[in-house]
C-alpha positions as CSV (number, residue, x, y, z in Angstrom):
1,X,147.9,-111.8,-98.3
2,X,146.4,-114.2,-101.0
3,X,147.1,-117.7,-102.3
4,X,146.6,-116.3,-106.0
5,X,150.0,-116.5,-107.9
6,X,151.2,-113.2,-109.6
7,X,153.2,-112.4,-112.6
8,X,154.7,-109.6,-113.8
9,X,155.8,-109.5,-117.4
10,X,158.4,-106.9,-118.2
11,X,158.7,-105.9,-121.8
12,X,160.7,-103.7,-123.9
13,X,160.5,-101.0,-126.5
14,X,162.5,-98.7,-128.3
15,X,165.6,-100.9,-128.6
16,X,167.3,-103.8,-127.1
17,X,170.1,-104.1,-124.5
18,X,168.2,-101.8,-122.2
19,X,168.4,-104.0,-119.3
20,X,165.5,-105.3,-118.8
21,X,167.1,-108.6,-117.2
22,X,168.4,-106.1,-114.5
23,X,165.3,-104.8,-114.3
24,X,163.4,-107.7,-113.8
25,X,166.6,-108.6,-111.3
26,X,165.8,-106.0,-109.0
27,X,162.1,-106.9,-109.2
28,X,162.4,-109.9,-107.9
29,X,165.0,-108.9,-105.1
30,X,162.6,-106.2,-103.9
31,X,160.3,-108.8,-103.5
32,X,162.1,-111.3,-102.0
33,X,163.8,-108.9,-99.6
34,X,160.3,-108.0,-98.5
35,X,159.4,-111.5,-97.7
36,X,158.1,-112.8,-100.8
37,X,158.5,-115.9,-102.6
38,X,159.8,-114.2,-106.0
39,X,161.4,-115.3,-108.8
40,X,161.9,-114.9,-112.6
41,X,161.8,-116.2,-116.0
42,X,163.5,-115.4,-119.0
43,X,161.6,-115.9,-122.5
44,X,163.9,-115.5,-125.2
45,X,162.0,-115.2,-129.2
46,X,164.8,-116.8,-131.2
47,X,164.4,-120.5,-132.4
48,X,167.3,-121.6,-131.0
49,X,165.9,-124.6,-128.6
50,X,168.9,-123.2,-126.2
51,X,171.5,-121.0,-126.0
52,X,174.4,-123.4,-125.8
53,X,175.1,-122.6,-129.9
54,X,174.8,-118.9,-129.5
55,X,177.6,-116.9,-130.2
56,X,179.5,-114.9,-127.5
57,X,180.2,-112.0,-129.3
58,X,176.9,-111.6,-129.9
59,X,174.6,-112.8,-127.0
60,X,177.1,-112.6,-124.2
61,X,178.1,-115.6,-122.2
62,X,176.1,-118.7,-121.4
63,X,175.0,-119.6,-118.0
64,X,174.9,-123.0,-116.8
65,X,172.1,-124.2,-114.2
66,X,172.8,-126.5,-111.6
67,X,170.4,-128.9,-113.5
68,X,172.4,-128.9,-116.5
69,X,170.5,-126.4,-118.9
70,X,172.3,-123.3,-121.1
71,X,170.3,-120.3,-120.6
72,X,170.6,-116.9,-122.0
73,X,172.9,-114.9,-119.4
74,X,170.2,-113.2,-116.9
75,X,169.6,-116.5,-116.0
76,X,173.2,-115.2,-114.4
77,X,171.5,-111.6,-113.0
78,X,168.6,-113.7,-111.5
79,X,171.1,-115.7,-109.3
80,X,173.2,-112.9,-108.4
81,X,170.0,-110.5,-107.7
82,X,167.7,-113.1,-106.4
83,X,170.6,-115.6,-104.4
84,X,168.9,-118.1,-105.6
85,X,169.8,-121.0,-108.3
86,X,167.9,-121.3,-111.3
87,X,166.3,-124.4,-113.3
88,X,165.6,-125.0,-116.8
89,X,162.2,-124.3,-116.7
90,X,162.8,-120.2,-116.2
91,X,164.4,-119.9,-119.3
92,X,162.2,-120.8,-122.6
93,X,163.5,-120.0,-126.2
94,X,160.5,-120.2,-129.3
95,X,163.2,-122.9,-130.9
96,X,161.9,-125.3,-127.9
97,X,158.3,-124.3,-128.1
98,X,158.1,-124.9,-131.6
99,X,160.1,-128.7,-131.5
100,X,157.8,-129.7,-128.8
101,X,154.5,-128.4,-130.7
102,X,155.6,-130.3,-133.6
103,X,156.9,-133.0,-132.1
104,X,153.4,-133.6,-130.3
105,X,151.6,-132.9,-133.7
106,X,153.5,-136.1,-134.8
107,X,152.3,-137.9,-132.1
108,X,148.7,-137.0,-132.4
109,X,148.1,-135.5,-129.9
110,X,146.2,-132.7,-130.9
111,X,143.8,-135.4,-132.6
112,X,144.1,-134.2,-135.9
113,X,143.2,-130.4,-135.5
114,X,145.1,-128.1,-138.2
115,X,148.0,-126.8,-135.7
116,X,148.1,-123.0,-135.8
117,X,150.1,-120.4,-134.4
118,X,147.4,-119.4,-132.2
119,X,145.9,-121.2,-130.1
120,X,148.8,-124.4,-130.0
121,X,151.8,-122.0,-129.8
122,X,150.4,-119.8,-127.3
123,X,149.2,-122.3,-125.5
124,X,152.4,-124.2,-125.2
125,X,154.1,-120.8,-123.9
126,X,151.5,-120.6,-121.2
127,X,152.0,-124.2,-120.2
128,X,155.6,-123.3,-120.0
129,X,154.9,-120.7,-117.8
130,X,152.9,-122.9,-115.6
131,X,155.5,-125.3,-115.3
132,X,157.9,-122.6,-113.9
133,X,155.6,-121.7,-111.5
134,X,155.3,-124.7,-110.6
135,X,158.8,-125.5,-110.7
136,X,160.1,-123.0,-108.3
137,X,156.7,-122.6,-106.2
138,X,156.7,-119.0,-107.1
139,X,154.5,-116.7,-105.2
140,X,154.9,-114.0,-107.7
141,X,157.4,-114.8,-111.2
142,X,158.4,-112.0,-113.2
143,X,158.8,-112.6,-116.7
144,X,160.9,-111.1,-118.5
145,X,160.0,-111.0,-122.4
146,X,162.9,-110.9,-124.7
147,X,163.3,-108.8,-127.9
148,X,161.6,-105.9,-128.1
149,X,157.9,-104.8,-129.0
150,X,157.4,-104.7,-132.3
151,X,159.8,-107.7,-133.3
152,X,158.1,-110.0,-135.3
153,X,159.6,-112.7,-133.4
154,X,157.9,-111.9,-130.3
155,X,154.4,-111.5,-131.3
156,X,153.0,-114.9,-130.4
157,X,155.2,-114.2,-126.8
158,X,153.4,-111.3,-126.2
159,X,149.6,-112.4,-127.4
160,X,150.6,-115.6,-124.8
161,X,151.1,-112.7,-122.2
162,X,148.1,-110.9,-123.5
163,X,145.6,-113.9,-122.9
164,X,147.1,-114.9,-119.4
165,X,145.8,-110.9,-118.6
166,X,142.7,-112.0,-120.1
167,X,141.6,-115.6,-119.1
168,X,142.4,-114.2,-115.2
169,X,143.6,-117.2,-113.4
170,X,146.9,-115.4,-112.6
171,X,146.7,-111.6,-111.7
172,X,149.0,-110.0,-114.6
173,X,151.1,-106.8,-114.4
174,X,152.9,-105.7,-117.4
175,X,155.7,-103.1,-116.8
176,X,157.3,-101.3,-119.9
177,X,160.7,-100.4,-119.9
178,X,162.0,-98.0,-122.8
179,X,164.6,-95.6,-124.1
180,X,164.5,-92.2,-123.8
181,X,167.2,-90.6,-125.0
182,X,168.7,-86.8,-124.3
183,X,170.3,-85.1,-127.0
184,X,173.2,-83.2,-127.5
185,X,171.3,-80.0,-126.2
186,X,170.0,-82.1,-123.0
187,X,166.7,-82.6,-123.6
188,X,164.8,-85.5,-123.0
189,X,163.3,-87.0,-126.0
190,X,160.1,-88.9,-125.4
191,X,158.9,-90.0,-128.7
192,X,160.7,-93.3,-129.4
193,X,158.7,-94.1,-125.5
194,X,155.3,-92.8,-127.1
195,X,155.6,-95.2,-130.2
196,X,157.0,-98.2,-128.1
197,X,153.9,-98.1,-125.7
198,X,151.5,-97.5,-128.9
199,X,152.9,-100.6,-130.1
200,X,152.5,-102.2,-127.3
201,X,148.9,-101.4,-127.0
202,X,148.7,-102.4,-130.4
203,X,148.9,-105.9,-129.0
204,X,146.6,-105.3,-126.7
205,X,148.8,-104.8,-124.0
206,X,148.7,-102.0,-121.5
207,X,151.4,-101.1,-119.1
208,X,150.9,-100.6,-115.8
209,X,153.8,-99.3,-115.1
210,X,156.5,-96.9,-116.8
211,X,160.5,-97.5,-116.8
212,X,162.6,-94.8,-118.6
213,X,165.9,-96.0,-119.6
214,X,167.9,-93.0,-119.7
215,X,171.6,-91.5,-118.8
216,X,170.2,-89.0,-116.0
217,X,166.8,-89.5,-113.7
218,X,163.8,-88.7,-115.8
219,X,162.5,-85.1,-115.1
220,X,158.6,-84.2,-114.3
221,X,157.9,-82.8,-117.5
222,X,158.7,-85.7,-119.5
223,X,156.9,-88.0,-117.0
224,X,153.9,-86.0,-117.3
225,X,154.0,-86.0,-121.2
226,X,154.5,-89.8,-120.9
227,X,152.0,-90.4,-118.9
228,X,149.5,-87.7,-121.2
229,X,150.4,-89.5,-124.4
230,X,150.3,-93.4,-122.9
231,X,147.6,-93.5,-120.7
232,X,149.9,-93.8,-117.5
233,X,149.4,-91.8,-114.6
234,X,152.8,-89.9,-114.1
235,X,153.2,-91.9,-110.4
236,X,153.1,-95.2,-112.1
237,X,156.4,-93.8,-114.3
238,X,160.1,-94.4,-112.8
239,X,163.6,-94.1,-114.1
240,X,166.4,-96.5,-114.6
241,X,169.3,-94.6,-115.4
242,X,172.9,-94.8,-115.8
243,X,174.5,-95.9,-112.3
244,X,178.0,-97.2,-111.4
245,X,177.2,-100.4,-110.5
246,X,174.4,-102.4,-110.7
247,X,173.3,-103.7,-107.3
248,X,172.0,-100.1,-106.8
249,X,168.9,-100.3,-108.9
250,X,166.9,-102.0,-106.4
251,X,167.6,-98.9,-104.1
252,X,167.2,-96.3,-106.7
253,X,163.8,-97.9,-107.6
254,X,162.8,-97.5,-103.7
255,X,163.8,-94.0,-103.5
256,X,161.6,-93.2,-106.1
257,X,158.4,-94.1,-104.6
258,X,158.1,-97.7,-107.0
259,X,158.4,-100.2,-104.3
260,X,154.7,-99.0,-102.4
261,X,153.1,-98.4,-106.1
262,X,153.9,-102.3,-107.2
263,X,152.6,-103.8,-103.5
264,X,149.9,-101.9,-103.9
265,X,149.0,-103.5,-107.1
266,X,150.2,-106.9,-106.3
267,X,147.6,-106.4,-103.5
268,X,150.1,-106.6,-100.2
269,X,150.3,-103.7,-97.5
270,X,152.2,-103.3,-94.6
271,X,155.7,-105.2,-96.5
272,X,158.4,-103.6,-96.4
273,X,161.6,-103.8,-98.3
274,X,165.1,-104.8,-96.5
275,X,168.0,-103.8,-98.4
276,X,170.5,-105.9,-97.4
277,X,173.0,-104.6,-99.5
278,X,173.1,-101.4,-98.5
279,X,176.2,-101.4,-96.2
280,X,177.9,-103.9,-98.4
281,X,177.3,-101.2,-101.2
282,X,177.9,-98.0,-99.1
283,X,181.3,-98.5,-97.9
284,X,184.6,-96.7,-99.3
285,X,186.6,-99.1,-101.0
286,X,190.6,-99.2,-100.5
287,X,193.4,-99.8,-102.3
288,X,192.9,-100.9,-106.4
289,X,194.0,-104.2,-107.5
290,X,194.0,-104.2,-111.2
291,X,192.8,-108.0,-113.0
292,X,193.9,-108.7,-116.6
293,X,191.0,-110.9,-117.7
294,X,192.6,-112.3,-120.9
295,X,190.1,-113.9,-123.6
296,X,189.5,-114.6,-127.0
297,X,185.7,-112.8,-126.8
298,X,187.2,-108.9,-126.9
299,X,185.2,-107.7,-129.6
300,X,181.6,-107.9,-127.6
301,X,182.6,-106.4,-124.5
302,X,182.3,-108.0,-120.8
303,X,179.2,-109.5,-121.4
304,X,180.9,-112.9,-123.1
305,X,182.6,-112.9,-119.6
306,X,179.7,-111.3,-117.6
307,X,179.7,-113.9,-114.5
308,X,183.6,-113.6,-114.3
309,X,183.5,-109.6,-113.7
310,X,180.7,-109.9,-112.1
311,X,182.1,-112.5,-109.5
312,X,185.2,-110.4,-109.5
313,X,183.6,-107.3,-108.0
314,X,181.5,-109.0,-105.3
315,X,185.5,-110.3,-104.1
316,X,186.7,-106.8,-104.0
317,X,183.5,-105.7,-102.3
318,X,184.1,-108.5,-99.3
319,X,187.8,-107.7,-99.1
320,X,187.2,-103.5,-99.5
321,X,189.4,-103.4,-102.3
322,X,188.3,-101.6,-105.8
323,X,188.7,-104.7,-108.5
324,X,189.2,-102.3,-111.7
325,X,188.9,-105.5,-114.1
326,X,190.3,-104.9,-117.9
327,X,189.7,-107.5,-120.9
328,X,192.5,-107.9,-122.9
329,X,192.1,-109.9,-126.4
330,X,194.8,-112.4,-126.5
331,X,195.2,-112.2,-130.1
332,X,196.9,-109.2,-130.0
333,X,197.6,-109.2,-126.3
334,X,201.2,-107.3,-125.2
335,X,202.8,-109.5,-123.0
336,X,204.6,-106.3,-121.5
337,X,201.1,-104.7,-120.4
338,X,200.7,-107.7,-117.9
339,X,203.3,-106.0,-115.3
340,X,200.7,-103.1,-114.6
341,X,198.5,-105.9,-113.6
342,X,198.1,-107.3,-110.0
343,X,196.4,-110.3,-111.1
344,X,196.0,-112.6,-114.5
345,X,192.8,-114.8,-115.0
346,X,192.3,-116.8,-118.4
347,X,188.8,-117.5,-118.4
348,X,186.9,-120.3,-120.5
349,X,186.1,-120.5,-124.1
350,X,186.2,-122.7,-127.5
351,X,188.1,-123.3,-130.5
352,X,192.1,-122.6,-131.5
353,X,191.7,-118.6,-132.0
354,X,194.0,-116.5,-129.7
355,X,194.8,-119.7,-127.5
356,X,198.5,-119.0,-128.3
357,X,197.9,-115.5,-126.1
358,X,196.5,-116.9,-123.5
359,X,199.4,-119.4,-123.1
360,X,201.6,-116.2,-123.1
361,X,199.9,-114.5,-120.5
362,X,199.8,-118.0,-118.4
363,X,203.7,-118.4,-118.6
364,X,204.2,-114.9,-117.8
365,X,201.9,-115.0,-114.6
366,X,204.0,-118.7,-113.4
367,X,206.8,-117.3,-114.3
368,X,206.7,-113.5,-112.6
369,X,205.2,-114.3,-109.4
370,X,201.5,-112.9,-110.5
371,X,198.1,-114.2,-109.1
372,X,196.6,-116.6,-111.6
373,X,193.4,-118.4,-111.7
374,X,192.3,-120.6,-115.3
375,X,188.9,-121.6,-115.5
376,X,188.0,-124.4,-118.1
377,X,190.0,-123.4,-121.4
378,X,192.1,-121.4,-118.9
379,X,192.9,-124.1,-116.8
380,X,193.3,-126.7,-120.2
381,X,195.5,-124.2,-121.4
382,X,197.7,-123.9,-118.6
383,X,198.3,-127.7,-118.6
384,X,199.3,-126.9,-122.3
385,X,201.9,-124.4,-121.2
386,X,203.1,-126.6,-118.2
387,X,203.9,-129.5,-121.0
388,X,205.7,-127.7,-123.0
389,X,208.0,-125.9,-120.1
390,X,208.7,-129.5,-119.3
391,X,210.0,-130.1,-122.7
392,X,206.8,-131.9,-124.4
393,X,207.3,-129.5,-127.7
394,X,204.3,-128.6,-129.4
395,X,202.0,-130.2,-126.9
396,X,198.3,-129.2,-126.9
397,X,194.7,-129.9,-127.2
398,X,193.6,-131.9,-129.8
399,X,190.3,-129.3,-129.8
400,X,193.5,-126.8,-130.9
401,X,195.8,-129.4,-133.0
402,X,193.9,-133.0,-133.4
403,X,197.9,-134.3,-135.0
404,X,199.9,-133.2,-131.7
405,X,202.3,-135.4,-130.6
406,X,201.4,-134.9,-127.0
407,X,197.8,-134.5,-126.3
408,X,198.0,-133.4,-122.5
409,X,194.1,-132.1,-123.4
410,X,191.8,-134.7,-125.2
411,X,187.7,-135.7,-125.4
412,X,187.4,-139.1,-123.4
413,X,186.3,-141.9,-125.6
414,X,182.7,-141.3,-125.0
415,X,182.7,-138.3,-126.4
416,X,184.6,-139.0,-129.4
417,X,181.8,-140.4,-131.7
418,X,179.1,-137.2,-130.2
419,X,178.2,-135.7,-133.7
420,X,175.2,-133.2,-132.4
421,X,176.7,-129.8,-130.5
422,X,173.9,-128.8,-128.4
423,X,173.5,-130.1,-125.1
424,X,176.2,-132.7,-125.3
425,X,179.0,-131.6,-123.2
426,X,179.7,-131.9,-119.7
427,X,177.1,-129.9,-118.2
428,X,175.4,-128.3,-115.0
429,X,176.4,-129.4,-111.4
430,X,179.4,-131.9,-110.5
431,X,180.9,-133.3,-107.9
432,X,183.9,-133.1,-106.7
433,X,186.6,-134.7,-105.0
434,X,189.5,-132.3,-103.3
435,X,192.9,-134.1,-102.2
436,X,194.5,-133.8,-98.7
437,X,197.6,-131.2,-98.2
438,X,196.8,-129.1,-101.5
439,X,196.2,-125.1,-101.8
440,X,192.6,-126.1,-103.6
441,X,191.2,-127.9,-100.1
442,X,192.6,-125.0,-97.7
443,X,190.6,-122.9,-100.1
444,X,187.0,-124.8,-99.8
445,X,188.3,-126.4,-96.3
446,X,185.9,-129.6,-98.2
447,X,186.6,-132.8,-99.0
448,X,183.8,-132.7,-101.5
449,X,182.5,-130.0,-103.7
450,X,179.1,-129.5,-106.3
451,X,180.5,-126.9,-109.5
452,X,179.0,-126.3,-112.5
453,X,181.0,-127.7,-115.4
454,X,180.7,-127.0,-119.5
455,X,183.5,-128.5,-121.4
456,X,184.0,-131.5,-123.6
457,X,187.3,-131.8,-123.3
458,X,189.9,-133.1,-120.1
459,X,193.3,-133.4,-119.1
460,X,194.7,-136.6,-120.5
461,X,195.7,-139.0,-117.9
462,X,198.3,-140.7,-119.6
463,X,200.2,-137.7,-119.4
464,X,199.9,-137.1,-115.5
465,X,202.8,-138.3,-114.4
466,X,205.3,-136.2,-116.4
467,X,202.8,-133.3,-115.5
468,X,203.8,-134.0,-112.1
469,X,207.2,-132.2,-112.4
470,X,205.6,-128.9,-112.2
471,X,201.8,-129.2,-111.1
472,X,199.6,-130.6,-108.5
473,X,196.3,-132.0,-109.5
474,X,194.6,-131.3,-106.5
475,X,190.7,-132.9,-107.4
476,X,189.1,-135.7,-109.3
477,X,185.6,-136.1,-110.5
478,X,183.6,-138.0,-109.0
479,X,184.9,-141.7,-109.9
480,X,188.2,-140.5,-108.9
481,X,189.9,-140.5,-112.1
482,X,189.5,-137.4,-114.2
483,X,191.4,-134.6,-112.7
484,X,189.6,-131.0,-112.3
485,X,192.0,-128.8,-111.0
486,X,195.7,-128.1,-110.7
487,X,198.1,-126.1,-108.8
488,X,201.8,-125.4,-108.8
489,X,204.9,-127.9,-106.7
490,X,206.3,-124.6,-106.0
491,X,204.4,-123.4,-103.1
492,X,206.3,-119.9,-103.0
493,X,204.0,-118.5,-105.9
494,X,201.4,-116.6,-104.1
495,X,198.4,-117.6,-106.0
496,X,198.5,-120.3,-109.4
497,X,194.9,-122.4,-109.4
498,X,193.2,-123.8,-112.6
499,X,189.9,-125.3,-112.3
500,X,188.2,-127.0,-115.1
501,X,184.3,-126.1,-113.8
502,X,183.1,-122.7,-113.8
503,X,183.3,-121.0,-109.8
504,X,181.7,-117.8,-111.4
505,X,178.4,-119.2,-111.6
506,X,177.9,-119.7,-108.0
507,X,179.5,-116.5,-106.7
508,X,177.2,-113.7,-105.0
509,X,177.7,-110.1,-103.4
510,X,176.9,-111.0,-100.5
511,X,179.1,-114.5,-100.4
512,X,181.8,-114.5,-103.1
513,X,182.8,-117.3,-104.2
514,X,186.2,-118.8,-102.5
515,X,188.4,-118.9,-105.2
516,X,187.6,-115.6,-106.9
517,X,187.9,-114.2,-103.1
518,X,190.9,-115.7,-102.4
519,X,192.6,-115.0,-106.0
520,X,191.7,-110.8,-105.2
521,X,193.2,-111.7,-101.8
522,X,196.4,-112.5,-103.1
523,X,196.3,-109.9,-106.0
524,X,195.7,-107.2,-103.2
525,X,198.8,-108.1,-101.7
């Protein structure tokens, strides 16, 4: 083995939403469970500085480091794949490289030179690499580069790429990963591939290696065509394609023959790769509990709840029950389809749309007996529903109704003059006090906790007391005086927890996180 520090840029054609972050995911699991030190970095082309302003319904959720920074949500797939936590220096949107390019311009210090795309942008994308390597004390980081070849946005991203290849203080690998799509008479179509790697070489970029993104393993003819028409030896050409759940890719990527080809080009014999997933992965499941996830973000899919389904499986895995997880949209949410549920979560979220839903769906759950777990709005909101059962009418959240009369949810004082959005909340990792004798310490069996909080807003205090009639508040921050979770006085319900931090962040297959596994653990009974 070497000293020299490897990267592996993994790029995209065709289209987007292919799954490259999975990809690069699995990459760096291979390599880590073959006893390297591995891990990865998310480049994102939009000039947003960060995605805390992004929109759900568009770009999924946002994922919150330890250390406080809003990354894009394969920051997410690289904890999960890699059990690792991230920083902020393996995510990198162009919105920061281009603030802090001007912002030095303003201070000089490029001593008057005429600042150009190339070389002052590039450069300050290859710095940023540096500092993640740096950062993490990567062995080898695999880069993942957002957008897809032939964006105009992620030119400069990919010439940055391009000149690391070339300058040769790193060794480079580029792997391509592309659509290719069967149609209706189920053949594979390999042209949208062939343009995407001639744009890519167009860059002056070639690929090393081959991904097919397709709905069925890639057959030999159409690897031997890509490989003909892209310059890739058919070996170096593997399939990604359609699987049941995600944690398999890693094992479908060995079977093919692509672990030996990418150690052999990284320049390592004799590893080998130890699957510790396998058993975890191969085992029947048992009995289904069915989870209403109930949220406001329906119209994207899971992925504006990704770490919350995802954490959700890894539980049923652990317990060998099959978690068959539904999102509901509480705007038009039927109370009535809640009984076919085993288990109600209301997970976070912003703003007054559909809140009224989620309430329903929190009532219903206290109410009927059914496992319930809030996290952030969740939890807020089932404070809301608590007041009003106690008779506070019209209670709420001054984010929701800034004229209630009872404002059980409110910003503390210091965050009532904030005027800028991004980056001012309550971010990244916490801690936590847990109380004696409450459901929320048997659970983490802890008298002190570290969770990763986004929110603004908090339970009032000056409403505990009446609160009191009908919850617990079972932990404090760390001065001991905002509360972060509640439970119920009734300690017949089998399961009613709201936390005000986000558990889904730090939960992975192999060690699910405790409230997630003990929420399916009552749910499955």
């Amino acid at each position: 083995m070497t000293d020299e520090k490897k990267l592996i840029f993994v790029t995209g054609g065709v289209l987007s939403s292919l799954g490259k972050g999975l990809l690069a995911s699995s990459i760096c699991h291979i390599l880590r469970n073959s006893g390297l030190n591995a891990y990865c970095m998310k480049i994102d082309p939009y000039l947003n500085v960060d995605a805390g302003t992004l929109n759900p319904h568009e770009h999924g959720e946002v994922f919150v480091t330890l250390d406080g920074h809003e990354g894009d949500l394969d920051l997410g797939n690289y904890e999960r794949f890699s059990e690792t936590n991230s920083v902020r220096e393996q995510n990198l949107m162009m919105g920061e490289v281009y603030f802090s390019v001007l912002s030095k311009e303003r201070k000089g210090v490029f001593l008057g030179k005429t600042v150009q795309l190339i070389p002052h942008v590039t450069n300050e994308i290859k710095e940023r690499i540096e500092t993640a390597l740096e950062k993490t004390k990567a062995e080898i980081l695999v880069l993942e580069l957002g957008g897809t070849v032939g964006d105009i946005e992620s030119e400069l991203v990919l010439d940055a790429a391009r000149q690391m290849k070339y300058e040769g203080i790193h060794s480079c690998i580029f792997i391509h990963l592309a659509l290719v799509p069967v149609i209706i008479t189920g053949e594979e179509k390999t042209k949208p591939m062939q343009h995407s790697v001639k744009t890519l070489l167009s860059k002056g970029i070639v690929p090393d290696f081959i991904i097919a993104r397709s709905s069925k393993p890639l057959g030999i003819k159409s690897k031997e065509k890509i490989g003909l028409m892209c310059s890739v030896p058919k070996d170096f050409i593997f399939s990604s394609y359609d699987l049941p759940n995600v944690y398999l890719l890693p094992s479908v990527l060995k079977e093919q023959g692509f672990n030996d080809k990418l150690f052999k080009k990284l320049g390592y014999s004799n590893l080998e790769f130890n699957d510790s997933w396998a058993d975890l992965l191969s085992q029947k499941l048992g009995k289904k509990v069915k989870i209403a996830v109930v949220g406001k973000y329906s119209a994207s899919g899971k992925d504006a709840y990704m770490s919350v389904f995802e954490a959700l499986k890894h539980s049923g895995y652990n317990l060998n029950v099959d978690v068959s997880a539904d999102l509901l949209d509480s705007e038009t949410l039927d109370i009535n389809s809640l009984k076919d549920y085993d288990g109600i979560l209301v997970p976070g979220g912003f703003g007054s749309r559909g809140v009224e839903g989620m309430i329903k769906a929190i009532n219903y759950a206290r109410i009927n007996n059914k496992p319930f777990l809030g996290i952030c709005y969740g939890m807020q909101l089932a404070v809301i529903e608590a007041a009003r059962s106690l008779g506070l009418k019209n209670a709420n959240s001054t984010e929701i109704d800034e004229s209630t009369p009872y404002p059980v949810i409110d910003l503390l004082p210091e965050q009532k003059d904030v005027t800028q959005k991004g980056g001012s909340m309550r971010l990244g990792g916490k801690k936590i006090l847990l109380k004696d004798n409450t459901v929320f310490m048997d659970l983490y069996d802890s008298k002190e906790i570290t969770k990763r909080f986004r929110h603004r807003f908090e339970i009032n205090p000056d409403f505990t007391n009446q609160l009191s009639k009908l919850l617990v508040f079972s932990s404090t921050d760390e001065t001991g005086k905002i509360n972060k979770s509640i439970e119920l006085q009734d300690k017949s319900h089998p399961f009613f927890i709201g936390v005000q931090f986000h558990p889904e962040f730090d939960s992975r297959l192999t060690n699910p996180e405790p409230l997630f596994f003990n929420f399916i653990k009552a749910a499955s009974k």
